[in-house]
N, C-alpha and C positions, 0 to 999 in steps of 0.2 A: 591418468591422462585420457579424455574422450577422444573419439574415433570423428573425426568430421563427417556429419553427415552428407547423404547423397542428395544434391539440390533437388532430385525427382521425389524424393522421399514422399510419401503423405502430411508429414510434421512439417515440411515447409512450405508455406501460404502465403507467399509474398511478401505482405506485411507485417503477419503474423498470425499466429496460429489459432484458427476459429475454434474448433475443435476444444484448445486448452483457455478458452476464450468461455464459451459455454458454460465447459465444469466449473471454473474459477465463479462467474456469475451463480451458477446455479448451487452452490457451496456457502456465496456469502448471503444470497436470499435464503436458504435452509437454515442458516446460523441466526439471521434478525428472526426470524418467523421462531424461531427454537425459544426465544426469549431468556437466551441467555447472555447478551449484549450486555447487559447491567454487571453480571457478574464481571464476563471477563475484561470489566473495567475496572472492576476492585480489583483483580486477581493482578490486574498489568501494572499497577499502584507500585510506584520504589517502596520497597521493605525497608529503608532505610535512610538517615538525611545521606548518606554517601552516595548510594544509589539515584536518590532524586538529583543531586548534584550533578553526577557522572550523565545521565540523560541528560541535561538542561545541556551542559556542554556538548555533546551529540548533536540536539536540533541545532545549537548556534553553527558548532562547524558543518554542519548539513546544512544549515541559510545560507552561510558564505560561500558558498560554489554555489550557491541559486541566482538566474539572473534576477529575480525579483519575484513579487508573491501576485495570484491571478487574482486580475481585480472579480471575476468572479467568486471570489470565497471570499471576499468581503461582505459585510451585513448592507443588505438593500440591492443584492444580485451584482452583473455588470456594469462597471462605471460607464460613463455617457461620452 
């Protein structure tokens, strides 16, 4: 069980935490620029028809508590 932190803390930043904000960024730019993106696309690949089954079902019951999908990450940017 965690320890509630102390709201004066340094870790909390109102919104959210710049600090693990940075790393996080500066983590996924180090990983494209690594040029290993391709890989661990094969690697993330279902080993299996079960496996690719079992994730299909993941994203659908992950849609269904979604209010809807952003019209930005449709193809030809934001709808109008």
């Amino acid at each position: 069980m965690s320890k509630p932190q102390d709201p004066k803390s340094p870790d909390i930043q109102g919104e959210g935490n710049y600090d693990a904000t940075r790393r996080y960024d500066k983590a996924a730019t180090d990983f494209v620029q690594s040029g290993k993106v391709d890989q661990g696309a094969r690697d993330a690949r279902p080993k299996s028809e079960a496996e690719a089954e079992a994730m299909k079902k993941a994203e659908q019951e992950g849609k269904s508590h979604a209010k809807g999908e952003d019209p930005a990450l449709r193809k030809g940017g934001a709808s109008k």
